[in-house]
N, C-alpha and C positions, 0 to 999 in steps of 0.2 A: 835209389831207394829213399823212401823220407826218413827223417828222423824218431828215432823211438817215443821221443813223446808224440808228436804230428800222429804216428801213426796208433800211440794208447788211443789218443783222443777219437779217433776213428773207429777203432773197435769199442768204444765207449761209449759212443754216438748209437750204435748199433742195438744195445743189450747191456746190463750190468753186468760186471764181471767182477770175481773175487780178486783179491792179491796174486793168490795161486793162478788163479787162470788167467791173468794179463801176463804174469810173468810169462807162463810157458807159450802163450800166443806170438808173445814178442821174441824171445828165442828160438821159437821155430821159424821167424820170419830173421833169424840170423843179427838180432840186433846185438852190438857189445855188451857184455855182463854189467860193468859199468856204467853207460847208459842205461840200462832198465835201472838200474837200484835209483839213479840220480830221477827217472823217470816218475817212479813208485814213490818216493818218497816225495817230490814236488806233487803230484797227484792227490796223494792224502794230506800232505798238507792243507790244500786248499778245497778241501771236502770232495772233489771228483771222488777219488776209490776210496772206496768205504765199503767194509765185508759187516758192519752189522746191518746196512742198508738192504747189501743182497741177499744174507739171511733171512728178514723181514719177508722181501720180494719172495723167497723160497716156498716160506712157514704161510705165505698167503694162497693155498690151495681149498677150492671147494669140490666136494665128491656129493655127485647126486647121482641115486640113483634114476638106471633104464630098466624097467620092466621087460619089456618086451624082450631086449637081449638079454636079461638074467645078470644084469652088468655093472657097474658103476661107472660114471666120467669122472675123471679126477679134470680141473678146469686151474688153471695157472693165472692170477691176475697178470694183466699186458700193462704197461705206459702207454699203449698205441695199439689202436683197436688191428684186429688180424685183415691183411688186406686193406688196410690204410697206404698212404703213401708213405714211404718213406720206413714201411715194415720190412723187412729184412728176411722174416720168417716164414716164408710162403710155400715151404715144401708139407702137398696138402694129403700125402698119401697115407699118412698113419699107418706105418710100416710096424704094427706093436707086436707082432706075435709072440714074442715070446710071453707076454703077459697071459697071454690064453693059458699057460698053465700053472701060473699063479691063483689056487686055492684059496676062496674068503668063507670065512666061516657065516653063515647067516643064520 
């Protein structure tokens, strides 16, 4: 198995991630407690993780509306356009239902 930072940088490569969610990524991938803290903290040091970055990436959503469906898109900016090489994120089914019943006032 690689080592906990080897393998931050890999899920970091992929997606930004918070504090919180490297932490529990790497934990579940059975890394020592110790190793992530020494991880996490070499990491922010050197600006890799950084949670007001992800935040930013977060707060960056545009919602336009769909007539046609009565709908709005909510639209997430990417680093790497969808379907680029090297994107990650290709699961294209848009499984959202339960938003269907999520009520917007208009």
């Amino acid at each position: 198995m690689a080592d906990a930072y080897t393998l931050a940088l890999t899920l970091l490569s992929a997606r930004e991630l918070s504090e919180t969610q490297l932490r529990a990524r790497l934990a579940r991938r059975q890394c020592d407690a110790q190793a992530i803290d020494d991880t996490v903290s070499r990491l922010k040091s050197d600006g890799t993780l950084n949670d007001k970055r992800v935040a930013l990436a977060l707060a960056s959503v545009v919602f336009t509306e769909f007539p046609p469906a009565h709908a709005y898109k909510a639209t997430i900016e990417r680093r790497i356009a969808s379907g680029a090489v090297g994107d990650t994120d290709v699961y294209g089914a848009q499984q959202h239902a339960p938003l269907l019943d999520v009520e917007i006032p208009i």
